[in-house]
C-alpha positions in Angstrom: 24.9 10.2 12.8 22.1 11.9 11.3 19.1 9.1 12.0 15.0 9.0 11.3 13.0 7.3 13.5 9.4 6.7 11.8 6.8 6.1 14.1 5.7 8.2 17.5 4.8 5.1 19.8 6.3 3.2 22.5 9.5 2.1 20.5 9.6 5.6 18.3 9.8 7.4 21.4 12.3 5.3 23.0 14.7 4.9 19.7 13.9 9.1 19.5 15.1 9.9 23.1 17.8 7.0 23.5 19.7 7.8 20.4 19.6 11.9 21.3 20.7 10.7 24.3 23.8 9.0 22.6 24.9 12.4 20.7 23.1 11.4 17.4 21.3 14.0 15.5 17.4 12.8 15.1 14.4 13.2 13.5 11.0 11.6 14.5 7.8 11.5 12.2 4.5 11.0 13.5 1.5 10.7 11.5 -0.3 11.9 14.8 -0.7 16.0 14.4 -1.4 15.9 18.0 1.8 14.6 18.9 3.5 17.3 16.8 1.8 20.0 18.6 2.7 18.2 21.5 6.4 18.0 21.5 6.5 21.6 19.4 5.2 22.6 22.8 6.9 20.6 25.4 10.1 19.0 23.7 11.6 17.5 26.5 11.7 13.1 26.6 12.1 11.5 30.0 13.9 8.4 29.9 13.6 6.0 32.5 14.5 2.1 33.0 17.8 1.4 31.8 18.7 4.9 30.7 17.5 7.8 33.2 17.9 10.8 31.2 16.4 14.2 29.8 16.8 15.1 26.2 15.4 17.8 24.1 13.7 16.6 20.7 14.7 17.5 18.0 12.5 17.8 14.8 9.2 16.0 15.4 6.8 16.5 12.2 3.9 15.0 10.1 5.8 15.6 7.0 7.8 12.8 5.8 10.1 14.6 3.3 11.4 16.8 6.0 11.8 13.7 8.1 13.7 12.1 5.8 16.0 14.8 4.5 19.7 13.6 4.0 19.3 10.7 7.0 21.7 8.4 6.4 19.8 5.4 8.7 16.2 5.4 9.2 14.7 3.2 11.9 11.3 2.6 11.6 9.5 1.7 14.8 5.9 1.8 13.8 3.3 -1.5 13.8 4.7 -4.0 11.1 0.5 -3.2 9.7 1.6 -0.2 8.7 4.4 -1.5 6.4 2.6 -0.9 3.5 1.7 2.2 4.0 4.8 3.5 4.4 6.5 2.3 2.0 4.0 4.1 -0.6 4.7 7.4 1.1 8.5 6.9 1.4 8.3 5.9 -2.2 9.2 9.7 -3.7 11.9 10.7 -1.0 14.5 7.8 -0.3 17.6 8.4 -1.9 20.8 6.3 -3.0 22.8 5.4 0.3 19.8 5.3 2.3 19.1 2.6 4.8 15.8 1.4 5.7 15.5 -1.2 9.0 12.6 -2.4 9.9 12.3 -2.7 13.7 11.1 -5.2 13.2 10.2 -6.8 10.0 7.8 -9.6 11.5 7.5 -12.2 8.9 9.1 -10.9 5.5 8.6 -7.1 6.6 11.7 -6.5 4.1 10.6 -8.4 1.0 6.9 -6.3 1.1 8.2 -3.0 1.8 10.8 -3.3 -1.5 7.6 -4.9 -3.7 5.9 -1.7 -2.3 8.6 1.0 -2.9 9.2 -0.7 -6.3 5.7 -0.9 -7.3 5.4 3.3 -6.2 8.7 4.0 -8.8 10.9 3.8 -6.2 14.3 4.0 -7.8 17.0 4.9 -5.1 19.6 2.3 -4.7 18.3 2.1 -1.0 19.5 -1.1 1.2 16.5 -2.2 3.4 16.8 -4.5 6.6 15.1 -6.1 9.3 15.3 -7.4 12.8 13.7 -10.8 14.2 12.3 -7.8 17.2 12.1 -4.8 18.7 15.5 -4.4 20.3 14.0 -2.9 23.3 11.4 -3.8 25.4 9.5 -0.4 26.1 6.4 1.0 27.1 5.6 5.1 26.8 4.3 6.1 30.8 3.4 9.5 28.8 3.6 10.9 25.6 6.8 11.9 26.1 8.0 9.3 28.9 9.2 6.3 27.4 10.1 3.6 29.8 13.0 1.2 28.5 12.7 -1.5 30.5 15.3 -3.9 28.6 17.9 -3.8 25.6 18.1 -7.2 24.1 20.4 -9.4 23.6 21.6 -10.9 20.4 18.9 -8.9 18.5 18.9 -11.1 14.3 19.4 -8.6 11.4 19.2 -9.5 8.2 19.1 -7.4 4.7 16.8 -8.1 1.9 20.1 -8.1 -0.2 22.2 -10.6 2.1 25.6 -9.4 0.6 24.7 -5.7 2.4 24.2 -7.2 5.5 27.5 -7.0 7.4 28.3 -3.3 6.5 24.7 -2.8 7.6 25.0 -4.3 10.8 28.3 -2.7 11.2 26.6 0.7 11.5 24.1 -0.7 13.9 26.0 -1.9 16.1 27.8 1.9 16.4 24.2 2.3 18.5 23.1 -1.0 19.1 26.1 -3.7 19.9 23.4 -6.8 20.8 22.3 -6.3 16.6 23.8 -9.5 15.0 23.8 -10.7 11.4 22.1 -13.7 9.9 22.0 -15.2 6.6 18.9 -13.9 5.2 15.8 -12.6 5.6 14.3 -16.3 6.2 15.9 -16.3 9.6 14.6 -13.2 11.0 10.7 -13.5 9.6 11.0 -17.5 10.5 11.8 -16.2 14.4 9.5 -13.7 14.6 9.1 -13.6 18.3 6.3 -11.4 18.6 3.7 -13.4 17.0 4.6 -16.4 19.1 3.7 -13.9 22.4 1.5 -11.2 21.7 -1.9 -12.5 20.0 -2.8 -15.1 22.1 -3.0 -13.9 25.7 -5.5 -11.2 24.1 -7.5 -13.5 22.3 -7.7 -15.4 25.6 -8.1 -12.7 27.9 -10.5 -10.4 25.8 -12.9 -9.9 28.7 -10.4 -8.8 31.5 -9.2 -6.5 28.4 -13.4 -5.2 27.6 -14.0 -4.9 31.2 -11.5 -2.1 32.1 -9.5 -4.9 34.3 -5.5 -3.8 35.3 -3.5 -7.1 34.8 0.0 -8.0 33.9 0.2 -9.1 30.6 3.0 -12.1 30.7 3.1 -12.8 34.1 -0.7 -13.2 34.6 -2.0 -13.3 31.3 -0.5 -15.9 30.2 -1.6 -18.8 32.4 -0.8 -22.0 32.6 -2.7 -22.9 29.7 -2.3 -20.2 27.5 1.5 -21.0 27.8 0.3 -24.4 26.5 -1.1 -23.2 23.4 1.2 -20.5 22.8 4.0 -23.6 23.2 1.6 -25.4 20.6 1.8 -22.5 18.3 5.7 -22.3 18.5 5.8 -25.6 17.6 4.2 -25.1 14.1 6.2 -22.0 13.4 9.3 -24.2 14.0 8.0 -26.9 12.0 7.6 -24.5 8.9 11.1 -23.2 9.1 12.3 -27.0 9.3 10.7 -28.0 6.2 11.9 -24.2 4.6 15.7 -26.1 5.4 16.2 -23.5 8.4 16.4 -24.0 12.0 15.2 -21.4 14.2 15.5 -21.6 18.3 12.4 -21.9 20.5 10.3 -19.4 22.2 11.8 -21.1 25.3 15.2 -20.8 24.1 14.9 -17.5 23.2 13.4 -16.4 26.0 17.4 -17.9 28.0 19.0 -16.3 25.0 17.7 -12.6 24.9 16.5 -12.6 28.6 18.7 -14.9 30.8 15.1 -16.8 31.7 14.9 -20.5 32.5 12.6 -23.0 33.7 10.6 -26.7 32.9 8.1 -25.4 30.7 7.6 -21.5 28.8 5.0 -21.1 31.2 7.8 -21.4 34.0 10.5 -19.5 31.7 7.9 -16.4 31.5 7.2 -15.9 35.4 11.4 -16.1 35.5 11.7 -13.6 33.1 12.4 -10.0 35.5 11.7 -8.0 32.6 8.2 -8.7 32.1 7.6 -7.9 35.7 6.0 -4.6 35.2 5.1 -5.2 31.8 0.7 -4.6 31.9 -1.4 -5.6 29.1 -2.9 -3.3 26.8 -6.4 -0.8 28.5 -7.9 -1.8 24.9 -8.5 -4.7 22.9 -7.8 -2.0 19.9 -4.1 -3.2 20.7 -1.4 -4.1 18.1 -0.6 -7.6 19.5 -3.7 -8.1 16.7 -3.6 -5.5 14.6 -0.2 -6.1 13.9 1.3 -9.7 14.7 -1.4 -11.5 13.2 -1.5 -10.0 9.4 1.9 -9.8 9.2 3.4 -12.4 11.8 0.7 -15.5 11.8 -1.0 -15.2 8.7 2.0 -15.2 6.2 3.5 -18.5 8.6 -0.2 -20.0 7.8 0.4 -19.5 4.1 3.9 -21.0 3.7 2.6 -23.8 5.7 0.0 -24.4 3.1 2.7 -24.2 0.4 5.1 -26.8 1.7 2.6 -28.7 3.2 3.2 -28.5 7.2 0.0 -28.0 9.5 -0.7 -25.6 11.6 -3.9 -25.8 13.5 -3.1 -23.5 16.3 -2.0 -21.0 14.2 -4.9 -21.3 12.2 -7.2 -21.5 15.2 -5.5 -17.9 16.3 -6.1 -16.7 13.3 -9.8 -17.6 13.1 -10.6 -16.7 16.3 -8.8 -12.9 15.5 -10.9 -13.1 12.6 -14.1 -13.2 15.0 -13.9 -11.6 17.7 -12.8 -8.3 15.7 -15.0 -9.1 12.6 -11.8 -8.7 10.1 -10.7 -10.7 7.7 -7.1 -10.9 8.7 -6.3 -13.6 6.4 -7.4 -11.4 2.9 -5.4 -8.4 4.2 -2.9 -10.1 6.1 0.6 -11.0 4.4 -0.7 -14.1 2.0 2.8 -15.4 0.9 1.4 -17.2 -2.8 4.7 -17.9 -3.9 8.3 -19.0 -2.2 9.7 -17.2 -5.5 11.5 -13.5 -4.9 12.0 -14.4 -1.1 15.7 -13.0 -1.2 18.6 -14.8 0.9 19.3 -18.2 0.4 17.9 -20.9 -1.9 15.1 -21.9 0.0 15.1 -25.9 0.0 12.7 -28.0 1.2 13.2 -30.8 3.5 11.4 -34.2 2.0 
């Protein structure tokens, strides 16, 4: 399969050398010239974790038309922040047939990026998709060492057009067998897992972060405490889906689901979890557990709480203190959902 992976981070990398390694044919853009020149000089990937392998790269550019060029799946593993972005620069170059899966959407990834390509005069009858998460958990050791430390389980896909998600998820699962359909785009944004895990212990841990301090990011960063406000936040982001009419597991049960991990309490369920057991937490607070999971994963469940009325005071106190510490207004650029009209997927009905 000819494939484009879009983005040259930890899960570009990984999705670059894993499907190589698989026999695919692959393309990887970067917006980073520096990782260009890089692998133009040294193409070799190292794969290590779950797969141990050596591939060559294949093409690795800046230039998004030649990235693109007759791909008939394009993954795109960059931070959900740069979304928009994308989508504006993809605009001229996706063609009919295309697929476009967001890895992962966050919290209605798929319904912004088609307002975007539409607004840009996109008009390629192109079938975009999300996942509720990455679908591995990764880290790059080097620029070109990307460390796959798990492949989920049961990874949620849905399309922005529900009636294309089956045949979608039927060519996914020619890489990825875990992918699984849902009914709409409401059940992966509503479980958007990353926003539950990622902002919080940084918020919380900003000086060990600031002071150059080496830590592991679940199983030390996340104390006893912080589980407790992390559980807090969980809570509301289940709340919101129940009044949307959809239920959505818990952190805790997704954490036994995708993971195998068990205990009392999350807190307990985290320190269980093996795969987090080399897992460190960012060297800089310039880290996208903000950058991205809070203007795309807690702001937009803020908004819809506003709408149909649910609270959310942890999520709101995330949000605030993101908004402070990094002197950004995360909830005027964030994704402010005004209206629950154009959300594709099932009527959303709200439980009185």
């Amino acid at each position: 399969m000819k494939i484009s992976v879009i983005g040259g981070g930890n899960g570009g990398t990984a999705f670059t050398g894993y499907l190589i390694h698989h026999g695919h044919q692959v393309s990887m853009y970067t917006r980073n010239p520096e990782k260009v020149a890089f692998f133009n000089r040294e193409p070799d990937i190292y794969l290590s974790g779950v797969v141990n392998a050596s591939v060559k790269a294949g093409l690795v550019t800046h230039d998004l038309g030649q990235a693109l060029a007759g791909s008939e799946l394009i993954m795109i593993a960059s931070s959900a922040d740069a979304h928009r972005h994308l989508a504006r620069q993809m605009a001229p170059y996706l063609k009919d047939g295309q697929v476009v899966v967001l890895n992962p959407g966050r919290t209605f990834g798929s319904y912004e990026f088609a307002n975007i390509l539409a607004e840009s005069g996109c008009t390629a009858d192109v079938t975009i998709g999300e996942t509720d998460t990455l679908i591995f958990t990764c880290r790059n050791h080097e620029i070109n060492h990307p460390i796959i430390y798990s492949i989920k389980k049961d990874v949620k896909f849905a399309c922005l057009k529900p009636e294309r998600t089956q045949r979608t998820v039927e060519l996914l699962q020619q890489l990825f067998p875990t992918v699984q359909a849902v009914p709409s785009i409401l059940y992966t944004g509503l479980t958007n897992i990353g926003m539950i895990f990622h902002p919080t212990p940084i918020l919380f841990n900003f000086t060990r972060i600031e002071s150059g301090q080496t830590f592991l990011f679940y199983k030390e960063a996340i104390t006893p405490m912080v589980a407790s406000f992390i559980s807090h936040i969980d809570e509301e982001r289940v709340a919101v889906a129940r009044r949307m009419g959809v239920e959505v597991e818990t952190a805790m049960q997704w954490l036994l689901r995708v993971y195998g991990a068990s205990g009392d309490t999350l807190y307990d369920a985290i320190q269980n979890n093996p795969a987090y057991n080399d897992v460190y937490a960012p060297k800089s607070t310039d880290t996208r557990y903000v950058w991205e999971d809070v203007p795309t994963g807690l702001v937009p469940i803020a908004s819809v709480g506003d709408l149909i009325d649910v609270d959310t005071p942890y999520i709101d106190t995330a949000i605030n203190l993101a908004c402070m510490l990094y002197n950004v207004d995360f909830k005027g650029t964030g994704r402010q959902i005004t209206s629950l009209d154009g959300i594709h997927g099932e009527p959303v009905l709200l439980r009185q």
